[in-house]
SESE-471200 format. One record per residue: residue in three letters; x, y, z of N, C-alpha, C in turn. Coordinates in steps of 0.02 Angstrom, whole numbers, plus 50000, padded with zeros to 5 digits. Atoms other than C-alpha are relative to their C-alpha. Layout:
<nodes>
alaXYZXYZXYZ/...
</nodes>
This chain:
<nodes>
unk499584995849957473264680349140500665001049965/unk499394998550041474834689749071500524997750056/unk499375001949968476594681149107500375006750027/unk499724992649983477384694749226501034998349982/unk499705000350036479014700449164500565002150073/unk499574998649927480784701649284500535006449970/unk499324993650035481974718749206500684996650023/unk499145003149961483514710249307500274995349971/unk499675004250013483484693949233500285002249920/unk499604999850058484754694349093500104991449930/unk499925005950046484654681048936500704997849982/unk499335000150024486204671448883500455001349945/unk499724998550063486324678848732500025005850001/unk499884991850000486574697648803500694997450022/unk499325001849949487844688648934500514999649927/unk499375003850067488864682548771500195007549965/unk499644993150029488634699248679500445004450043/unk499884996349948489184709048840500875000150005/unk499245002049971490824699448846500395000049922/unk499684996250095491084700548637499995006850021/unk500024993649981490944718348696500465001950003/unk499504995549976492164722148801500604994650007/unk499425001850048493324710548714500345003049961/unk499944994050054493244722548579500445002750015/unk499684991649971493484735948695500594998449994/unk499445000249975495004729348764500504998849954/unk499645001750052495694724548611500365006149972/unk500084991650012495334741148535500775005450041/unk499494994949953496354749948681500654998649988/unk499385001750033497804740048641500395001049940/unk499574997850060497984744648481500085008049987/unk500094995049982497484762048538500855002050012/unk499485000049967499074759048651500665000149962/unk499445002650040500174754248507500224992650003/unk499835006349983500064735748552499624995849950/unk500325005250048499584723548415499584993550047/unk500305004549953499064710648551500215002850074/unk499844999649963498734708848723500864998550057/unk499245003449977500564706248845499744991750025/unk500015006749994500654688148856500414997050050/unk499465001949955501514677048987500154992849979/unk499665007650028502704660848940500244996450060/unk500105003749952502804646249045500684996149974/unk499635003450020504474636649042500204991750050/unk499975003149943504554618849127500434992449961/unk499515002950060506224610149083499874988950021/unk500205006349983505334591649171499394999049942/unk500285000450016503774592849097499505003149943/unk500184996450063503414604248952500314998049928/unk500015000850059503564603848789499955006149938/unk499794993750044504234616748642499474999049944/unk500624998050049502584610048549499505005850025/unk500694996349962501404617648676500175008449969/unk500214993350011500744635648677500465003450033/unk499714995149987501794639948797499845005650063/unk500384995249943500534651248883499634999250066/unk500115003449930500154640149042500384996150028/unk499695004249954500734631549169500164993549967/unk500315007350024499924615349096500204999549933/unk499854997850082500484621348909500795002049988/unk499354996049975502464625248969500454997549938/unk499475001050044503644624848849500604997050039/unk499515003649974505434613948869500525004550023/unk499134999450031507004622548811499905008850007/unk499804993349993507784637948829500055001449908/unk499675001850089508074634948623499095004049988/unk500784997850032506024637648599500005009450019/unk500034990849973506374657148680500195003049951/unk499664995350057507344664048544499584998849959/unk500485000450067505854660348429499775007950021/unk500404996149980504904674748546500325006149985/unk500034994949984504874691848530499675001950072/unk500164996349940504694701848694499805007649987/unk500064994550001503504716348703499735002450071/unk500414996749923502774728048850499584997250044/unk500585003649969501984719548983500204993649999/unk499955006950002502604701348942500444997250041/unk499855004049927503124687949066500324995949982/unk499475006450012504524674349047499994995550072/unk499995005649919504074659749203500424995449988/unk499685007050029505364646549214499784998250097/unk500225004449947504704632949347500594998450063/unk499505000649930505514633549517500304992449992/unk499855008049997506654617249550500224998449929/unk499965003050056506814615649389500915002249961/unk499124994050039508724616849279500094997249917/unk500024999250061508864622249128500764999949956/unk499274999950034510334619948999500065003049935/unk499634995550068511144631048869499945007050024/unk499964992250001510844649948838499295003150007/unk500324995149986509524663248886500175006149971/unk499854995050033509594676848760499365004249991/unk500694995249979508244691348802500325006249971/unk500194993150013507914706948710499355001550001/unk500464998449985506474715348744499865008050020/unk500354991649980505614736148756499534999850038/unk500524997649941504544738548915499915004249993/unk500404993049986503704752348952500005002750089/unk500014997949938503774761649107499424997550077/unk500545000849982502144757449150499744989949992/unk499945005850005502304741349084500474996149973/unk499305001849997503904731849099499904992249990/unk499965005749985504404715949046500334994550043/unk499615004549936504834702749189500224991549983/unk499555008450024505914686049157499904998650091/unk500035001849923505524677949366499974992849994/unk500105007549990505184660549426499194999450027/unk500595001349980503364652049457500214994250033/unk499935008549956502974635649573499875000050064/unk499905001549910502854629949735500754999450021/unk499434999049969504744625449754500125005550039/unk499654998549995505894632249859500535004549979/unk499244999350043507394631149746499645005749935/unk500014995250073507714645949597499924996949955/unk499855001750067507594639949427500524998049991/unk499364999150021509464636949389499955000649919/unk499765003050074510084639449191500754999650030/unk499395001650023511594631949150500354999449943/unk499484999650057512894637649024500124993649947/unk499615003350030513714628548886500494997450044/unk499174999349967515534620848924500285005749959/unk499764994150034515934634648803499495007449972/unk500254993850018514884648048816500175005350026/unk499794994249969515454665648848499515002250058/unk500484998949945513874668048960499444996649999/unk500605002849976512404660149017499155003149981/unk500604997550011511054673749016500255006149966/unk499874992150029510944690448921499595003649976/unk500374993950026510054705448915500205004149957/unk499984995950048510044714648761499765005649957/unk500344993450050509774732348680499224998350015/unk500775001349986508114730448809499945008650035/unk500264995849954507184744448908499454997750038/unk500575002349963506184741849055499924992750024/unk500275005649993506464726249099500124997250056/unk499665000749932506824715949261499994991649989/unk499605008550024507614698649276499924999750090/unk499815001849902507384691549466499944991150006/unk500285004249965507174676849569500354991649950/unk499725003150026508304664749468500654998449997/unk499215001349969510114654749481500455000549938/unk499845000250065511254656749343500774996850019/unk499455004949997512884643649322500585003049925/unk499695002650075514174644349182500764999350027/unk499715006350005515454629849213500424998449949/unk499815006350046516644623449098500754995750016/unk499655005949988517884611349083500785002550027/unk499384998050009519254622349067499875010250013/unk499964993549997519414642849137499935003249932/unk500094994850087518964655548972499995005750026/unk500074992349994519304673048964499425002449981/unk500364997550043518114682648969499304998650023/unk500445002349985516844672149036499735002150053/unk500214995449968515344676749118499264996150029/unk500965003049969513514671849215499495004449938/unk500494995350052512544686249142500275005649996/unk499714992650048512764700249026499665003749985/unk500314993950005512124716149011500025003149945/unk499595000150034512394721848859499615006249968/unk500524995950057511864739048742500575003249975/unk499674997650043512724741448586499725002149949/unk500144998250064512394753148438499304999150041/unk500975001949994510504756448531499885006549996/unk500214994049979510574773648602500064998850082/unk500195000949960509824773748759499744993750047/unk500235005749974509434757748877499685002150046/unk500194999449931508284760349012499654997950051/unk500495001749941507674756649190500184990449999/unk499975006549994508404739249168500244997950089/unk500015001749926508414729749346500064991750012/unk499895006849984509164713749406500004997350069/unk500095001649918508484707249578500004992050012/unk500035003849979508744694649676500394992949981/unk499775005350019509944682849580500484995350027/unk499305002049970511194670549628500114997449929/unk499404998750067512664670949497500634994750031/unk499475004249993513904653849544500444997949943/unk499535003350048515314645449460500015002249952/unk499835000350092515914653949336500815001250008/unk499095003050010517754649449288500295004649934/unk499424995650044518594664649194500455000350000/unk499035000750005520494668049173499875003250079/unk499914997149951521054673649327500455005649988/unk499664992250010522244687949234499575004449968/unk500524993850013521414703849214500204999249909/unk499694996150065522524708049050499774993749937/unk500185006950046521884689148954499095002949998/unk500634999149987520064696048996499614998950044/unk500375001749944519794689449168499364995449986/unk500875001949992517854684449202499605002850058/unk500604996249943516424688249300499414997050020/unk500795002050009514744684049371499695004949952/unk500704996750031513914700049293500535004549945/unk499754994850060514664710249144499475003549972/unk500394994850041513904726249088500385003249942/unk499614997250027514424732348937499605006549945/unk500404994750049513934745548819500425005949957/unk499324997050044514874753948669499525002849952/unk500264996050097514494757948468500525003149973/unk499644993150027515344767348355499515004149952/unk500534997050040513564770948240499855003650041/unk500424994549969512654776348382500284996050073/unk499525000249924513664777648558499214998150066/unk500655003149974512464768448677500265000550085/unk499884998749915512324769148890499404995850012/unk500655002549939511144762749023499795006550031/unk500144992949938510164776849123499364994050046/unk500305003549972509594768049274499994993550006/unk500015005849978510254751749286500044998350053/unk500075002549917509944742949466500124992849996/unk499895003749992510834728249538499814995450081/unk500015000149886510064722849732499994992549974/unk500385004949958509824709149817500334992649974/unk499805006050053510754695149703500704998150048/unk499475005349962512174682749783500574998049943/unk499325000450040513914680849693500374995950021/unk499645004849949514644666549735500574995749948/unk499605005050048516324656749660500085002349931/unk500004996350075516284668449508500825002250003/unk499304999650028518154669949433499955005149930/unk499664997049940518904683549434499715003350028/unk500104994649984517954697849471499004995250018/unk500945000749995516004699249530499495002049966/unk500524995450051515194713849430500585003349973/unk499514994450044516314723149298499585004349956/unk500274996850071515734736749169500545000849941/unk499524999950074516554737448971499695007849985/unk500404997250036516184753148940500485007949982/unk499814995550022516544771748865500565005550042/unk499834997749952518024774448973500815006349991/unk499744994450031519024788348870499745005949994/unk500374994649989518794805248919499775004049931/unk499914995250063519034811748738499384996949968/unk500685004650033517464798048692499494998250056/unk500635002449935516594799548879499284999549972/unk500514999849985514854794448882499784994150043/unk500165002849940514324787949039499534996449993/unk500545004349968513134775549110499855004350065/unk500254995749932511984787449233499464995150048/unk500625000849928511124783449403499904991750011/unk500185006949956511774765349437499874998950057/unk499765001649918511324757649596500194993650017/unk499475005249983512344744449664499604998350067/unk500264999049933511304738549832499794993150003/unk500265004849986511044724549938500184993449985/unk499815005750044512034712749835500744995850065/unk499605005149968513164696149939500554997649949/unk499595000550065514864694549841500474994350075/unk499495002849958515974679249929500074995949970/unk499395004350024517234668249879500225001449930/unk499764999850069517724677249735500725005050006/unk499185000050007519664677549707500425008549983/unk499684992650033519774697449610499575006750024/unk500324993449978518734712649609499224998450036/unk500635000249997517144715649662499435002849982/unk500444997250017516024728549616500635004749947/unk499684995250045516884740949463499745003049956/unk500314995050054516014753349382500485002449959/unk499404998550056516914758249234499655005149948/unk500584994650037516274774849120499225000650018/unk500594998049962514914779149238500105007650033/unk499674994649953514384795049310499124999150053/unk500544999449937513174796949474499814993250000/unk499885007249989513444778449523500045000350076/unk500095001849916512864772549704500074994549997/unk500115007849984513474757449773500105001550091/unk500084999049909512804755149955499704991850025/unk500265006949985512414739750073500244993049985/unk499835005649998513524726950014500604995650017/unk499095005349950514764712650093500164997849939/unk499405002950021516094707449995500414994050035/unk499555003849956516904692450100500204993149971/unk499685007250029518084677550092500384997549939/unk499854999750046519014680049964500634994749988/unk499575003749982520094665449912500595001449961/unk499385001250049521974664249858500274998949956/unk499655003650082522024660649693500225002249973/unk499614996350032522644675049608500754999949965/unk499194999150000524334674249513500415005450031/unk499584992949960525734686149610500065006349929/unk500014993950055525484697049429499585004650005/unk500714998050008523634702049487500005005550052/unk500364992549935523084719549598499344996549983/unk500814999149989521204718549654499845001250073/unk500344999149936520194724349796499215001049992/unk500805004949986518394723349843499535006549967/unk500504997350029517484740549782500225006249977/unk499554994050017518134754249662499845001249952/unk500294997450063517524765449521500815000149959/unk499374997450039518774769049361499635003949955/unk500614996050039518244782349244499255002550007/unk500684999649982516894787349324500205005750056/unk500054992449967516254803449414499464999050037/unk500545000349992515154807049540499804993250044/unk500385006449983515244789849622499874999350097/unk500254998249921514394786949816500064991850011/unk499945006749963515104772649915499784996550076/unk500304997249924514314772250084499594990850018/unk500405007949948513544756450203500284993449968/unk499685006950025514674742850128500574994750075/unk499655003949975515824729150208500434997449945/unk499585005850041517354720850146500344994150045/unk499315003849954518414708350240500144992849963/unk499605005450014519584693650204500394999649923/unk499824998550068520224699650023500764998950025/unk499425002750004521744689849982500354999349928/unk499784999550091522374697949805500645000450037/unk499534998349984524184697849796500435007250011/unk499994990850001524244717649755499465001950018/unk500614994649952523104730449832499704994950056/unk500605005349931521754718549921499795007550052/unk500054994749947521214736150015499014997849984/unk500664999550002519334736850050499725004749956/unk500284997450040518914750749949500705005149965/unk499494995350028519924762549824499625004949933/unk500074994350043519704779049719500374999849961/unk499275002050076520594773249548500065006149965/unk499794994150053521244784649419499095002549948/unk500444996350031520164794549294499385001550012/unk500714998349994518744798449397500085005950059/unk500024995249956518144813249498499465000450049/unk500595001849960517194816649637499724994650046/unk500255005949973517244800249722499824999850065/unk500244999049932516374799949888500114991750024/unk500045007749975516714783049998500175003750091/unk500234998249916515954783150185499724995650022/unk500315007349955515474773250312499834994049989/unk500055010850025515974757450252500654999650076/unk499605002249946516804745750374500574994449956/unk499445003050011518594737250322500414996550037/unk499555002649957519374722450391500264994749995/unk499725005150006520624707450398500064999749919/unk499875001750066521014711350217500875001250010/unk499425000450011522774708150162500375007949984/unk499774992749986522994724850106499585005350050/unk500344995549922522224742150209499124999849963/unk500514995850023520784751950205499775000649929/unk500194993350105520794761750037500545000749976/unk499674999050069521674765149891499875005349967/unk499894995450044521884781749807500665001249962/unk499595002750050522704781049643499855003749943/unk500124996050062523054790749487500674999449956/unk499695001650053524164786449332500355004449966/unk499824993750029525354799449285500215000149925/unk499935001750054525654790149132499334998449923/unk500484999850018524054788749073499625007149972/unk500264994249980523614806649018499605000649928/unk500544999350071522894804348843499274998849998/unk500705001849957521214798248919499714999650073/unk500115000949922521404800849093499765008750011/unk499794995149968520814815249183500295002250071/unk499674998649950521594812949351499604996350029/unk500445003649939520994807049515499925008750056/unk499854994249970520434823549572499175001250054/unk500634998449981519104827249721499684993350051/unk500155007649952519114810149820499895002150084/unk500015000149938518494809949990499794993350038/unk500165007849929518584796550139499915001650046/unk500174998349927517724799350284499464996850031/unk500625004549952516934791350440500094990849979/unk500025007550035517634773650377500254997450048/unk499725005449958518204760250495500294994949989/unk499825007350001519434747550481500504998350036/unk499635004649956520174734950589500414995149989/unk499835007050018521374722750571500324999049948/unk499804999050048521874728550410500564996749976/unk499394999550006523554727150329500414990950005/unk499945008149984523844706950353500484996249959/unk499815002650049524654703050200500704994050013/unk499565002149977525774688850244500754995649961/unk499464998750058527014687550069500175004949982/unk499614994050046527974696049963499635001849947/unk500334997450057527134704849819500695004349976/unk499564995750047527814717149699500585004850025/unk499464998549989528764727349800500164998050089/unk499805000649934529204717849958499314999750046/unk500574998049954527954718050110499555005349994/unk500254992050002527024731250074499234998250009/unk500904998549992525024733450132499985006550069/unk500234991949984524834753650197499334998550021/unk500574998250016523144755950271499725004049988/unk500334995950062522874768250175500835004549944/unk499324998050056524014771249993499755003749965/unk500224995250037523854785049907500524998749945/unk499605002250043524824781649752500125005649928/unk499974997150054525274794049593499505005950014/unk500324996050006524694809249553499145006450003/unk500634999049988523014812649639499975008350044/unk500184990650000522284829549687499385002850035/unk500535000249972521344836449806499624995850043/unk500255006649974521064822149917499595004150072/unk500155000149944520244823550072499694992850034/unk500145007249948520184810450225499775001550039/unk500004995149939519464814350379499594995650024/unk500395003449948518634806350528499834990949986/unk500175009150002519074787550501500294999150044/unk499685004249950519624775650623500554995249987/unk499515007050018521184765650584500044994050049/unk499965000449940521414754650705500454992049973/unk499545004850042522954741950659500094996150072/unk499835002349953523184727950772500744995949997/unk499235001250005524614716950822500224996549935/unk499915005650041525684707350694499864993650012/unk500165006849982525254690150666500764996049972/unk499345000950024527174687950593500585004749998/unk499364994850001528794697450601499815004649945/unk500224996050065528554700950411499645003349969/unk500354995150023527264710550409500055006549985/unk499724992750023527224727150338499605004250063/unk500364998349963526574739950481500075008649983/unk500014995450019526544756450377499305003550021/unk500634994849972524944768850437499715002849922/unk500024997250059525064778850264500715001049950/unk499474999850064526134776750107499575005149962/unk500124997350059526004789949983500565002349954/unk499365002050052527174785449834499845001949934/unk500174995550071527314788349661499874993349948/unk500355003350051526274781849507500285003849929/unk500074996750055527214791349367500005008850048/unk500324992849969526934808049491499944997050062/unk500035001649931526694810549660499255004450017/unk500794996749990524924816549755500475008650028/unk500064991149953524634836849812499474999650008/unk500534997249943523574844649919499604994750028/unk500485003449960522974830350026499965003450048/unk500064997849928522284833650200499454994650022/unk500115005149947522174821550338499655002950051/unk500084994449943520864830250465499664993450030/unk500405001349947520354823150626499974992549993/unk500365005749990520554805550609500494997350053/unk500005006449940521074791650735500594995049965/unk499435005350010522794780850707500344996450061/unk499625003749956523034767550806500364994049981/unk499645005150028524344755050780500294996050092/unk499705003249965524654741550922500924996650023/unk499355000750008526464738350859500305005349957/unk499574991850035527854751850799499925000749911/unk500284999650057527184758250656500605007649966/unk499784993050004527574772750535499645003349930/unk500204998950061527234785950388500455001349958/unk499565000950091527864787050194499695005749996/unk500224997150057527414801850121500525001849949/unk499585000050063528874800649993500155008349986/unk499844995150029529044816649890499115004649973/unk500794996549988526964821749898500145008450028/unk499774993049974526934837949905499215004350031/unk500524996649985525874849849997499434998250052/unk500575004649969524994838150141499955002450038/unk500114995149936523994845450273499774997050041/unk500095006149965523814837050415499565006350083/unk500514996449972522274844850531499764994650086/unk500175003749958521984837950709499864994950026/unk500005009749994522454818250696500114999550067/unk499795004449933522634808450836500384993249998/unk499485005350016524004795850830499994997550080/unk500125004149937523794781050981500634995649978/unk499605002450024525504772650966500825002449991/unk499354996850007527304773450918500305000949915/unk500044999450075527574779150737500725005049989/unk499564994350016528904785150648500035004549940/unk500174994250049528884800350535499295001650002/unk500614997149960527284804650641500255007649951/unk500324992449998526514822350554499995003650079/unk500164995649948526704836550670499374999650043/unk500805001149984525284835850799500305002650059/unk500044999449916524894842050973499654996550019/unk500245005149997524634828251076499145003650014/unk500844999349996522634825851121499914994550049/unk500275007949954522434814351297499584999750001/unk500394999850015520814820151285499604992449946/unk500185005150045520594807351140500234995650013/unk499765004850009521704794951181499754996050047/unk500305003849930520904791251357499524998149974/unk500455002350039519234792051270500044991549979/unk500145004950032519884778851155500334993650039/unk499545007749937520854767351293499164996950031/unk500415000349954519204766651406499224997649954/unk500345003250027517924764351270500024993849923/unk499715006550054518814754451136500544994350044/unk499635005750003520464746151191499714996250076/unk500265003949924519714741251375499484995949992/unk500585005150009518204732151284500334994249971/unk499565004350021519384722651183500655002649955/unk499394997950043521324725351124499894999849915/unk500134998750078520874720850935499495004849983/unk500674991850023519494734350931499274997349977/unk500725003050047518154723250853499205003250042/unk500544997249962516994726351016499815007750013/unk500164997150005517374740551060499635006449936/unk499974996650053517314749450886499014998549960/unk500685000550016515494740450854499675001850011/unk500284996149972514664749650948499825007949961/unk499914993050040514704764150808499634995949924/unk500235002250065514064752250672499184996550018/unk500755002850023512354746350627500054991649971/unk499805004950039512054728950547499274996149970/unk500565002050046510734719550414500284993049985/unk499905009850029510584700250360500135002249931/unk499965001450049511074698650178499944990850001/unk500005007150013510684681950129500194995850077/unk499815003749938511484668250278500675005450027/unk499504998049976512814682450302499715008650056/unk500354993950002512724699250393500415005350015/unk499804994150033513094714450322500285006750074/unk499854993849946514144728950470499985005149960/unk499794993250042514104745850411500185006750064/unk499404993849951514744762750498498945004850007/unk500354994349983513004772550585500365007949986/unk499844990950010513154791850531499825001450062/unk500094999049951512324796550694500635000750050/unk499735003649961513304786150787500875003750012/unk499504998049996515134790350722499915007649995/unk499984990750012514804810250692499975000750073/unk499644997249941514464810850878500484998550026/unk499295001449968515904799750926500435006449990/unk499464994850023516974813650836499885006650010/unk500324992549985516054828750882500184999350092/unk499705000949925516244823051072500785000250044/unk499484999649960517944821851067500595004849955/unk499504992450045518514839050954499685003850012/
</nodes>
């Protein structure tokens, strides 16, 4: 009788060829792709690894941050450093992603806790991305500590010099502590995050750098700064940052500063708690482009900024155009609101501060400042300063409460001179309330148009106005009757989101457009 035969069952020596097969294949495609090997992923585990191993497992993890700089980084490849785990020295990453396939530096494990690295006592930064594209950095703590404040000094660095182009780089989710820079701007300050990007071979930018979701904490002076191409006669911008989602508190100077950027969004983030340390030599406030065009400030928070100059929640600095800042909420900072500012001395690389608008912004409480600074009491909630152009304000809420000291300054609007004085502002339709006798500066500004304000209060050198009880009852019955400092009633117009253990107020569009449509 003939052995009957099965077509289905398969021998183990097709199974073997089958999988030499489409080994091949896959191999094949890769080099198809332009990839000499498959993308690989590195395992870093600073308890239990070892800079003999491979590297390429969990179980195979390499030690040291020292064994990384052996690697090249190509498309597709993975950098794991083991949750819980802390690492010491430097993190120095370059690396070309691909759109499609990007390389990712994250954390693996069961922990909890981020990864931490930790700096030198003398290292200028901790981590650093370099002349990469495509790449994304998340889910990790970064420290740099030393014994003694350094200019200059920094968490992580961004960095593309002499490249060309950088792109699609993305930093989520980090927390950026202790880092101990100068505290004077003019020595080099410091930062949690420095972006920088220059050349003189080949003039280099970011298109598309993104910063969310990351925690800033105890970083001296500043939070995020950019170094970059900020001479109009040598502009080339950094396009289409976004700034979002990011927790900046207890840090002493700036906070967010784009610097030679153009079409730059920063939205969604608190700024708070800012402590005293500043020398009385230092200006800073919490979120402000310089050299830069095009920039969109919208759903932020600042409060408790305690620089000895400015400290305003947000400001429109010199040499940039176009600056949009809206529905952010401003409050209990030493200085006001906002800051518009332009350098009349500055004209060899400046082009002005021309095209700024503020509207729909809220702040309470403002103006606090309770020393002397540079010239006497002075915190305006809102200063317009030097030669700016074209401003427009319109539909914010001031809302100044009582002094908490004699010496306080209780100015509404200063607009003074920087070298020059501002033209053509116009003040339309907003809301000034001041609980104690307040007043306005506009100095020698020429040309200010002042469009259907509403002034609640006793002010002196009040703009022409016809009164409006209309508005003022409005604002007695649904603001000051919920509470005299405004906090309650005025919330009622804002929205609000968790950031980290904090949470983020911002200004509803909805919300305030009908307030202001209801009552004009």
């Amino acid at each position: 009788m003939s052995t009957p035969t099965c077509d289905f069952l398969i021998s183990p020596i097709a199974i073997i060829m089958h999988t030499i097969q489409k080994a091949i294949l896959i191999t094949s495609l890769f080099f198809i792709a332009g990839c000499s090997t498959p993308p690989q992923t590195y395992y870093l585990d600073a308890t239990n690894g070892n800079d003999m191993n491979s590297g390429l497992s969990a179980d195979n993890a390499w030690k040291t941050l020292e064994r990384v700089k052996k690697t090249s980084f190509k498309e597709g490849d993975k950098l794991l450093l083991k949750r819980g785990e802390t690492f010491k020295g430097i993190l120095d990453i370059t690396g070309k992603g691909l759109s499609q396939s990007p390389i990712l530096i994250d954390a693996y494990g069961k922990s909890n806790q981020k990864p931490c690295i930790i700096g030198n006592d003398t290292s200028m930064y901790t981590v650093r991305i370099f002349n990469s594209d495509y790449l994304t950095i998340q889910n990790i703590e970064i420290s740099n500590f030393g014994k003694e404040r350094k200019a200059g000094r920094t968490g992580l660095k961004i960095e593309c010099m002499n490249y060309g182009i950088s792109h699609n780089i993305r930093i989520n989710n980090l927390t950026i502590r202790d880092v101990n820079g100068s505290l004077v701007k003019e020595e080099g300050g410091g930062s949690g995050i420095l972006i920088v990007n220059g050349g003189d071979s080949i003039r280099s930018r970011f298109d598309s750098l993104t910063i969310e979701n990351c925690h800033i904490l105890r970083c001296e002076r500043n939070a995020m700064i950019w170094n970059g191409y900020y001479n109009r006669k040598n502009w080339y911008p950094n396009k289409h940052t976004i700034i979002r989602n990011n927790l900046i508190e207890e840090v002493p100077g700036d906070g967010i500063v784009p610097i030679g950027c153009d079409s730059t969004l920063i939205e969604y983030n608190l700024m708070c708690d800012s402590p005293d340390l500043l020398p009385m030599t230092e200006a800073a406030a919490g979120i402000w482009p310089w050299s830069c065009d095009n920039t969109t400030i919208q759903y932020n928070e600042v409060y408790g900024h305690k620089a000895p100059w400015d400290a305003q929640g947000f400001d429109s600095d010199y040499n940039c155009r176009n600056t949009v800042i809206q529905y952010n909420y401003s409050h209990d900072n030493y200085g006001g609101m906002v800051l518009v500012c332009n350098s009349g001395n500055a004209k060899d690389y400046n082009c002005g501060n021309i095209g700024s608008i503020v509207r729909y912004n809220i702040s309470i409480g403002d103006g606090i400042r309770p020393k002397e600074t540079r010239q006497g009491m002075f915190s305006p909630s809102i200063h317009i300063a030097g030669p700016v152009k074209q401003t427009l304000i319109e539909r914010n809420i001031i809302h100044v409460n009582q002094k908490l000291s004699d010496i306080i300054d209780r100015t509404m609007i200063t607009s003074d001179s920087w070298d020059g004085y501002a033209d053509s502002t116009c003040f339309r339709q907003n809301i000034f309330y001041a609980a104690d006798p307040s007043h306005f500066d506009f100095t020698s500004s020429t040309r200010n148009i002042f469009e259907e304000n509403v002034y609640i209060g006793q002010f002196k050198n009040q703009p022409e106005s016809q009164k409006n009880p209309k508005v003022e009852n409005i604002y007695t019955e649904k603001v000051l009757k919920e509470s005299a400092d405004g906090y309650k009633g005025l919330h009622c117009l804002m929205d609000s989101v968790k950031l980290k253990e904090h949470t983020l107020h911002y200004i509803k569009p909805e919300a305030i457009k009908t307030f202001f449509q209801s009552i004009f």
